[in-house]
C-alpha positions as CSV (number, residue, x, y, z in Angstrom):
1,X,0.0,0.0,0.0
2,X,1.7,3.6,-0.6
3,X,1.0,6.9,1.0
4,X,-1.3,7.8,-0.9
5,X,-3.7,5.1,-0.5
6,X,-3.3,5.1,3.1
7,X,-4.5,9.0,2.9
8,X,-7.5,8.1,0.7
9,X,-8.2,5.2,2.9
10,X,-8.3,7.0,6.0
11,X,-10.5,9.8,4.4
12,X,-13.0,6.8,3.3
13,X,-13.9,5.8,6.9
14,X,-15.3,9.0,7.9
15,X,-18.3,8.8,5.3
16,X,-20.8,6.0,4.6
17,X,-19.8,3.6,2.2
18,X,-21.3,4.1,-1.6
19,X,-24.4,2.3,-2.4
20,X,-24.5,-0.8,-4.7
21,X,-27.1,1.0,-6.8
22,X,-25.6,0.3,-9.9
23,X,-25.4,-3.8,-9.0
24,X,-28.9,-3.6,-8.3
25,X,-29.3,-2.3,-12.1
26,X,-27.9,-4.7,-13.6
27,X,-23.6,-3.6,-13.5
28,X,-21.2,-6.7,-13.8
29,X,-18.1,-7.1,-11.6
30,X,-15.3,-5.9,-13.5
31,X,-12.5,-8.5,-14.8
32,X,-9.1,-7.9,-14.0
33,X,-6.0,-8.9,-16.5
34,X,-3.2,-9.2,-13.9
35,X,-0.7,-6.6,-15.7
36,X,-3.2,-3.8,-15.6
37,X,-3.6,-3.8,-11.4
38,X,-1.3,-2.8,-8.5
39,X,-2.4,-4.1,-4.8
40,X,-2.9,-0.1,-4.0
41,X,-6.0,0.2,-6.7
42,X,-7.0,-2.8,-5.9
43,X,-7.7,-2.0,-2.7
44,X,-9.5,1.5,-3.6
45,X,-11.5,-0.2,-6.1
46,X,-12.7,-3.3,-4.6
47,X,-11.7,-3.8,-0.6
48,X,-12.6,-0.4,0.2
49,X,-16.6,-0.2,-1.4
50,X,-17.2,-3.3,-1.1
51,X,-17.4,-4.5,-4.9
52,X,-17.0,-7.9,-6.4
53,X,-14.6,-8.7,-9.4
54,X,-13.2,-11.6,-11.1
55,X,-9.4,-12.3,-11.6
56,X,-8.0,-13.8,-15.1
57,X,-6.6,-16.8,-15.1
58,X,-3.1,-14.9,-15.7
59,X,-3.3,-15.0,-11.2
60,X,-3.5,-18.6,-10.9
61,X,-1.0,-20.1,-14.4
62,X,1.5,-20.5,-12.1
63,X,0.3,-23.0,-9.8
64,X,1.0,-26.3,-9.9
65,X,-2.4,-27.6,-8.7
66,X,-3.4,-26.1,-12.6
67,X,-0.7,-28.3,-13.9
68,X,-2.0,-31.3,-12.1
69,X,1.3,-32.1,-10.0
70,X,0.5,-31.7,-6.4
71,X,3.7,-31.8,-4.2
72,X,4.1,-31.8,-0.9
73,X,3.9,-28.1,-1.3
74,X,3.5,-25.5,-3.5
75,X,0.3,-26.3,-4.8
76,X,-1.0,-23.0,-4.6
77,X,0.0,-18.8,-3.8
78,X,-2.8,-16.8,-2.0
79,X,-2.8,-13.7,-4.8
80,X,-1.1,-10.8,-3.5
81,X,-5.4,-9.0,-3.6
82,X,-6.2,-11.0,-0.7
83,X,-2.7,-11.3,1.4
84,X,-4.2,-8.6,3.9
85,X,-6.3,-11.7,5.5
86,X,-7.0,-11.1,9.5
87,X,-9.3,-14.4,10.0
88,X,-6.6,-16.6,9.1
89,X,-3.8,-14.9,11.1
90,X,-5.8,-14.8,14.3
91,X,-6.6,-18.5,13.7
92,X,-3.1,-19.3,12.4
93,X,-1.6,-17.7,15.6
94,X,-3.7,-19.7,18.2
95,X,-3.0,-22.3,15.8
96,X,-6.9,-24.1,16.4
97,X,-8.1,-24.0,13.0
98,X,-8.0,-22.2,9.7
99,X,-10.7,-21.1,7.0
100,X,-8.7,-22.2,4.0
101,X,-10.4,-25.4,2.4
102,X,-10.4,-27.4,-1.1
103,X,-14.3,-27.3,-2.3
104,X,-15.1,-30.8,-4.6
105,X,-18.3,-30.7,-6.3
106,X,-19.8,-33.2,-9.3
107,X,-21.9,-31.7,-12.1
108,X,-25.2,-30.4,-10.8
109,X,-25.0,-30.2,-7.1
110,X,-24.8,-26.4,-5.7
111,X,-25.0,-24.6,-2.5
112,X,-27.9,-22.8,-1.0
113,X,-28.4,-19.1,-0.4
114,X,-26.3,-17.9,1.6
115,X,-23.2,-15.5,3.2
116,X,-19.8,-16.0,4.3
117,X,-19.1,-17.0,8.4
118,X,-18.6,-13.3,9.9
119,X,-19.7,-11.9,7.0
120,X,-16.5,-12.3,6.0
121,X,-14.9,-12.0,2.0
122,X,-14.4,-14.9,0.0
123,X,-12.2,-16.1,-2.6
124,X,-12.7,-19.0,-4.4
125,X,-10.4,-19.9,-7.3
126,X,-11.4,-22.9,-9.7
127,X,-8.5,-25.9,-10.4
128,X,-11.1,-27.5,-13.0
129,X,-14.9,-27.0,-14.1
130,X,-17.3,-24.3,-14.4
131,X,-19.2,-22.9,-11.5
132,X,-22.5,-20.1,-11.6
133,X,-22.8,-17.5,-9.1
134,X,-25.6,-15.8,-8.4
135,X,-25.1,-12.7,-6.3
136,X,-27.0,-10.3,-4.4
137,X,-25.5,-7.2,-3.0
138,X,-26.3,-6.5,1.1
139,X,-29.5,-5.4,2.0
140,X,-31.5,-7.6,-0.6
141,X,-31.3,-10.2,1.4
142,X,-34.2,-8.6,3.4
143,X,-36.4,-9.6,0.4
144,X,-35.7,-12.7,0.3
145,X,-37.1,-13.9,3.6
146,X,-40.6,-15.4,4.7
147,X,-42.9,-14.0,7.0
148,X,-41.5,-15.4,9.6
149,X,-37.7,-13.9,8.8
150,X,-36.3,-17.1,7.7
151,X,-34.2,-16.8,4.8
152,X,-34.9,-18.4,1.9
153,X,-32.8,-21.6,0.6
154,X,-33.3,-21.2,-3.3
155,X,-33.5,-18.1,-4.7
156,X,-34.5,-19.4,-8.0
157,X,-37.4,-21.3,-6.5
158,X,-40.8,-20.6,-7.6
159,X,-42.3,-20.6,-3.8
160,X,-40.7,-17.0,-3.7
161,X,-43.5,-15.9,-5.9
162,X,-46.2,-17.1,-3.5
163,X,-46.5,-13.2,-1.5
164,X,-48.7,-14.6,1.4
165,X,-45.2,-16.6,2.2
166,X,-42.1,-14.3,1.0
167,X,-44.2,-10.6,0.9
168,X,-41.6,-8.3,-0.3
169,X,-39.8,-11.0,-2.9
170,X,-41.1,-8.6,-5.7
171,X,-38.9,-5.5,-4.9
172,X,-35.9,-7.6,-4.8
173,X,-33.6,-6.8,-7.8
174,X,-32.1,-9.5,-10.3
175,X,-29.5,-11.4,-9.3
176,X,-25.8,-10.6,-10.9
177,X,-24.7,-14.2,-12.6
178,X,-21.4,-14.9,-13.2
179,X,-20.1,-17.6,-14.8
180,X,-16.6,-18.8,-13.3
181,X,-13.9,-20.6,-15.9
182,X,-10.8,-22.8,-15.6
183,X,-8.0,-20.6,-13.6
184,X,-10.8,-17.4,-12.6
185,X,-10.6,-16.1,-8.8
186,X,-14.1,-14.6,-8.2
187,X,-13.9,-12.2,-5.4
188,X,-17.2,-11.9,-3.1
189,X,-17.4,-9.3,-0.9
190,X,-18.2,-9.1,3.0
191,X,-21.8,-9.3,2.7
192,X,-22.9,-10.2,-0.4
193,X,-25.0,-13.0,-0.3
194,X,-24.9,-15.6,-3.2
195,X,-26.1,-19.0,-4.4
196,X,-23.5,-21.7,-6.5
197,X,-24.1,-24.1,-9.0
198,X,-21.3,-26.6,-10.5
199,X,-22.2,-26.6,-14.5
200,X,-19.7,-29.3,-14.6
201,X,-17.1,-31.5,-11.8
202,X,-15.6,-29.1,-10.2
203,X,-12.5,-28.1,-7.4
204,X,-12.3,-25.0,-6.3
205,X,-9.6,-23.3,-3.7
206,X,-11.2,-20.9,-1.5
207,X,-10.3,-18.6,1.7
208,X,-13.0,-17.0,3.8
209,X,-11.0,-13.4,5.2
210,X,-11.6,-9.9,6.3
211,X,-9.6,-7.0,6.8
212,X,-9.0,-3.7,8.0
213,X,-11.9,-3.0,5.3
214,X,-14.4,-5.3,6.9
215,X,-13.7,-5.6,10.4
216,X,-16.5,-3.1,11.0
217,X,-19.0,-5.3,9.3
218,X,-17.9,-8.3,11.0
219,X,-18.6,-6.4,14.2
220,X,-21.8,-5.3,13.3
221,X,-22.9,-8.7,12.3
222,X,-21.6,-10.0,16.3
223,X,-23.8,-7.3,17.7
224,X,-26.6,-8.8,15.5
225,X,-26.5,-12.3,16.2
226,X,-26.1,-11.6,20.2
227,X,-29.5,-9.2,19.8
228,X,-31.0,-12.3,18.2
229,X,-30.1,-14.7,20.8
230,X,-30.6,-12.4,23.7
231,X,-34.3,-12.4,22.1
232,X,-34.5,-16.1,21.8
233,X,-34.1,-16.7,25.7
234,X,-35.2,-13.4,26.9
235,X,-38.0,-14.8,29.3
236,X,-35.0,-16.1,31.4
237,X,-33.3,-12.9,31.4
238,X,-34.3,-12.8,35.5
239,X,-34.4,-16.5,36.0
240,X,-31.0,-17.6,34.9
241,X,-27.7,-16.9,37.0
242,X,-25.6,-15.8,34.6
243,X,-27.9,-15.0,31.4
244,X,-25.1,-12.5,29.8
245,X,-22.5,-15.0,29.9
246,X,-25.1,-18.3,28.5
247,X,-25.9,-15.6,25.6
248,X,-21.8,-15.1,25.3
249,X,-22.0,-19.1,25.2
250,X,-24.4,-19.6,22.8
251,X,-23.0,-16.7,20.5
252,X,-20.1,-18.8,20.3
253,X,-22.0,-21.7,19.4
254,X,-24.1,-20.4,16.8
255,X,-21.1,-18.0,14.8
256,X,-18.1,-19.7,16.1
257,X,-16.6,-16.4,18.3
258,X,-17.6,-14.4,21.4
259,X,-17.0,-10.8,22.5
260,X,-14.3,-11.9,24.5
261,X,-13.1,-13.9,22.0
262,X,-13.3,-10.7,19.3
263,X,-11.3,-9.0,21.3
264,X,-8.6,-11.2,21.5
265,X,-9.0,-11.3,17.8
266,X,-8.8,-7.7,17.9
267,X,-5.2,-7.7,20.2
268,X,-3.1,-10.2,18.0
269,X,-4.1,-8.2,15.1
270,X,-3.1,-4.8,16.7
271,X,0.1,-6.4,18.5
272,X,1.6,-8.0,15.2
273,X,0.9,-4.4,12.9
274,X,2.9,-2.6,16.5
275,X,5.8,-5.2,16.2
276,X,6.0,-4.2,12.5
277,X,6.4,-0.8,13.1
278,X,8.9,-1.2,16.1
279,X,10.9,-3.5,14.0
280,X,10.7,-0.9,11.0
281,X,11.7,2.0,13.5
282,X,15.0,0.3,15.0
283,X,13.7,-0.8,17.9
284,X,16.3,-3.4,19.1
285,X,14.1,-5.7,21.3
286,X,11.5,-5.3,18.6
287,X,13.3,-7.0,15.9
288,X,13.2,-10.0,17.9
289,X,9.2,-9.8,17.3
290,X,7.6,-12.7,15.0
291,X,5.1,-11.8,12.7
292,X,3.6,-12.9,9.5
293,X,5.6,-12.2,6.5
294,X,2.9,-10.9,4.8
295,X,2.6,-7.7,6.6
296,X,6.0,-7.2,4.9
297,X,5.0,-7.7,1.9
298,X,1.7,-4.9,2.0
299,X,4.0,-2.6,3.9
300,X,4.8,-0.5,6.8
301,X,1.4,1.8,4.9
302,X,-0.6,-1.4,5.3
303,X,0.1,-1.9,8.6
304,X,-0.8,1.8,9.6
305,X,-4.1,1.7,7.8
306,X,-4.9,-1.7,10.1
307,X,-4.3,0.0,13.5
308,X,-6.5,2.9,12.3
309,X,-9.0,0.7,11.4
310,X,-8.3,-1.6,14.6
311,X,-8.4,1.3,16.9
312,X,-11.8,2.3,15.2
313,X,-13.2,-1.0,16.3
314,X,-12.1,-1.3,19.1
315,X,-13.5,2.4,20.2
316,X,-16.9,1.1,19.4
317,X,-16.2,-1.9,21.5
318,X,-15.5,-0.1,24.7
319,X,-19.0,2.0,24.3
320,X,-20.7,-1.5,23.6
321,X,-23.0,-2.4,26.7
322,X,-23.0,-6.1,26.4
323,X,-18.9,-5.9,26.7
324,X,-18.8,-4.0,29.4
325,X,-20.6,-6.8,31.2
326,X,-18.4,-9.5,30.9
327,X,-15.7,-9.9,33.3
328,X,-12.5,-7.6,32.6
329,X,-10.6,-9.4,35.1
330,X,-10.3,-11.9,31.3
331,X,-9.2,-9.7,29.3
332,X,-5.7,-9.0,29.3
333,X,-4.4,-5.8,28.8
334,X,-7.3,-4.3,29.8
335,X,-8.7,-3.2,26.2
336,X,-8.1,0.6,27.4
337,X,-4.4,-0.1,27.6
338,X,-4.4,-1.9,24.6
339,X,-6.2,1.3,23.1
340,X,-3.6,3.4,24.1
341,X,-0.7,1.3,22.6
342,X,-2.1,2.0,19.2
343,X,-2.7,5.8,20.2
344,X,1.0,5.3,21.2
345,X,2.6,4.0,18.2
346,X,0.7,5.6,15.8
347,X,1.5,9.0,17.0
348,X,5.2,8.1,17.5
349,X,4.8,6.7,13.4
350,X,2.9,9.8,12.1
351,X,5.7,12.6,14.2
């Protein structure tokens, strides 16, 4: 990322993002040729509002899983887009589990409606076969539900017509179909809800991830799924020892993190961009500091957009009710500390 990203990027979080009006016309994601595309517009165009593209199969002709020799290694580069990827750092680093996988599916079979764990990005790049995506950008989701406010499993079905059952299917726009080749990266963004189909056998490489870009969305979507539990058992708000914490429990359960969690989430993210720029700044103990080589890579830019965007978050976090609650005494530093590390480095960066 260079400086003048970074500026632009900074400027971009103090507005509302741009709408998806021109999706919900009918506008195709842009296709990106490889030699035409730096990571910094990248970024501007695509991580920063939110809009989906496709990536030649120039990104992917060096891999040897597309020349059908899979090593012990090797098999495959995560493109340079999509190196910014927090979800599989934090997970990396407390080394549990990752959200990296190898999709496999025969001619025919598909995937229902749906969007990414956390509301996370996606990118899925296909090895062999065809796939169709069907995409909808956020917010039309909301007309694709049934009285009730269950979402609806296939979009193409003709139950959605039936407006005693799904009432406000009609203002729901078209969805954008894309049709995924041999060697294309389709890039989904944080959000955007979609339905697949395999037009022929198809394997696919795909990362769920979020970023600087996203982590607000990801936030909001925690806040929504505790509301929606704390609903669920409400009438033992006053019966239940300990109601906060089974809602904290069950949050977990249902999305696979907690607040507590999220905040630890939060900490390794903030701590490995700090021993970046200690390392950068000569620090001596700092250059003893471990951290993922890919924050090298985006550069010393990259990681001062992330604590921005880290401190952001974690600013909302501390006005949050249903945080405050929970027992501090677990959380270590104390998030206010941790708040004023990044006030601390990035003013010693910025001077």
């Amino acid at each position: 990322m260079d400086e003048e990203t970074l500026k632009s990027a900074l400027v971009f979080f103090q507005s509302d993002r741009p709408s998806y009006g021109e999706f919900r016309k009918g506008r195709k994601p842009d296709y990106l040729w490889k030699s035409d595309w730096s990571y910094s517009q990248f970024f501007r165009d695509f991580l920063l509002p939110n809009f989906p593209c496709i990536l030649s199969p120039e990104f992917t002709e060096g891999w040897r899983s597309r020349q059908e020799v899979f090593p012990d290694h090797g098999v495959y580069s995560t493109p340079l887009f999509f190196q910014s990827d927090w979800l599989n750092e934090y997970w990396d680093s407390i080394q549990l589990d990752d959200y990296r996988f190898v999709y496999m599916g025969p001619k025919g079979s598909w995937t229902p409606f749906h969007a990414d764990v956390f509301r996370s990005y996606s990118w899925s790049a296909n090895i062999c076969g065809r796939k169709k995506w069907l995409l909808f950008p956020p917010g039309e989701e909301e007309h694709l539900k049934d009285r009730s406010g269950n979402l609806a499993y296939d979009v193409q079905s003709t139950v959605l017509q039936d407006k005693d059952h799904y009432p406000k299917y009609s203002q729901c726009s078209q969805p954008i179909e894309v049709v995924q080749s041999v060697g294309e990266v389709i890039f989904v963004p944080s959000g955007w809800y979609h339905q697949v189909y395999n037009l022929e056998d198809t394997i696919s490489i795909n990362h769920n991830w979020l970023n600087g870009c996203s982590i607000d969305i990801m936030w909001q979507f925690l806040q929504q799924e505790l509301k929606a539990v704390q609903e669920e058992i409400r009438e033992w708000e006053n019966h239940m020892e300990g109601w906060n914490q089974h809602c904290q429990l069950l949050l977990k359960s249902c999305t696979g993190i907690n607040y507590h969690e999220f905040y630890t989430f939060l900490k390794i993210i903030a701590r490995n961009r700090i021993a970046v720029l200690e390392a950068t700044s000569g620090d001596s103990a700092a250059c003893h500091s471990t951290f993922p080589a890919e924050l090298s890579t985006l550069g010393l830019c990259h990681s001062v957009f992330d604590l921005h965007r880290t401190e952001d978050v974690l600013t909302s976090v501390l006005t949050n009710e249903n945080f405050n609650i929970l027992d501090s005494d677990l959380l270590d530093p104390r998030p206010e500390d941790l708040l004023d590390e990044i006030k601390e480095i990035k003013d010693a960066v910025s001077s």
